[in-house]
N, C-alpha and C positions, 0 to 999 in steps of 0.2 A: 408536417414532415413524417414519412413514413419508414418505420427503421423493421432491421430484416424480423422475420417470422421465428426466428429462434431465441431472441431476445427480449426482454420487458422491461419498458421505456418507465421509469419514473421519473419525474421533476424532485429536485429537491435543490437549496442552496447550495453551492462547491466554490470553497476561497482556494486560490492557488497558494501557495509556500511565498511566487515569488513576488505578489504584488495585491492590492487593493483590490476589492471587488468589482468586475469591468460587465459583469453580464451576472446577476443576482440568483436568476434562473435558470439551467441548464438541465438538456437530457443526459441522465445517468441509466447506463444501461447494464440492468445486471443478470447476470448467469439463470437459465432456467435448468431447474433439471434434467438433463439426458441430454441437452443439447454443448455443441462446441463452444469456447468462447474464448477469445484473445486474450491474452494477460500482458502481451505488452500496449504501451501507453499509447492510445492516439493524440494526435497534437493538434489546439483548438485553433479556433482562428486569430487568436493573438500569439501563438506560437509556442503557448505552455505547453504541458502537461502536468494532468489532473491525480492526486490521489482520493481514491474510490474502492469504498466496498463492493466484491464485484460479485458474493453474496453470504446472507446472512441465515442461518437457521438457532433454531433452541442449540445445538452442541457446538456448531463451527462456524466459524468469519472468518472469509477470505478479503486482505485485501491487497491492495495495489499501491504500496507506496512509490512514491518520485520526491527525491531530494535534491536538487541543484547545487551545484560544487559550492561548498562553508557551510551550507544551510544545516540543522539538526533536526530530532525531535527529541525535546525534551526528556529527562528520566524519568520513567512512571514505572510500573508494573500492571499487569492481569493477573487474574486468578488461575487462569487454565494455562497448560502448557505451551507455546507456541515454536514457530519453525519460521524463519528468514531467510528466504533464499535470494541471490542476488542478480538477477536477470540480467542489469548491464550497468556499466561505470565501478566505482568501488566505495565501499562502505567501511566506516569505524564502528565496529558493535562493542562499544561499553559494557558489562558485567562482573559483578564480584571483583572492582579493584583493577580488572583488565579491558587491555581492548585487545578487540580481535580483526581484523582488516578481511571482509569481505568482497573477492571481486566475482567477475560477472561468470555465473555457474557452481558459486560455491554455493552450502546451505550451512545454518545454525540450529540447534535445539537449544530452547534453553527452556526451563521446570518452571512452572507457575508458581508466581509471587515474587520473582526475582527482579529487584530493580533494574533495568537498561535505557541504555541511549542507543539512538543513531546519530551519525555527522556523515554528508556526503564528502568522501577524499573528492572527487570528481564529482560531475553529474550522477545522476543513478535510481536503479527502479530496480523494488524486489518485489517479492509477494509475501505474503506475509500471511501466516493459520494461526488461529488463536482457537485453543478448543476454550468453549464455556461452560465454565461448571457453574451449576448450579445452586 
């Protein structure tokens, strides 16, 4: 299969959020530099949508989450500062004891090291920058 001349097609495994692995191997296709690249979610042929790094260097990861209405991501933290923006549906961003309700167009900062959650109120897809420190 041939995908467009702006993008670069890797194979790597992708579990959806909402179910068991149905296809082990899929094209992930991630951002080149200088070229355009979609940040909303295409939808596979079982009718998910994938979260994907959509690219990665030595200082920044972009990526593309999708959480389906109850679904979470667990608390953790990075190192590097990051930014969450909420591209469609609405989002609980857990931090510091609060939550914050994310809908579609809003963005977050929040400082590296700081532990957080996601929960989707609804379905929902942000993008998400993590700077990497080194």
């Amino acid at each position: 299969m041939r995908f467009s001349t702006r993008l670069q097609t890797v194979y790597s495994p992708v579990v959806p959020f909402s179910s068991p692995i149905r296809n082990p191997t899929m094209a992930i296709q991630h951002a080149v530099s200088g070229e355009p690249v979609s940040v909303l979610p295409p939808v596979n042929v079982a009718g998910e949508r994938q979260t994907v790094a959509l690219f990665k260097t030595q200082e920044l990861e972009v990526m593309r989450v999708v959480l389906l209405k109850g679904r979470s991501m667990p608390a953790h933290k990075v190192a590097g500062d990051i930014t969450v923006q909420c591209l469609e549906g609405t989002i609980c961003f857990h931090s510091d004891g609060k939550d914050q309700v994310l809908a579609s167009g809003d963005m977050l900062y929040l400082a590296g090291g700081v532990v957080h959650s996601l929960t989707a109120i609804e379905d929902a897809c942000a993008l998400v920058h993590i700077v990497l420190r080194k």
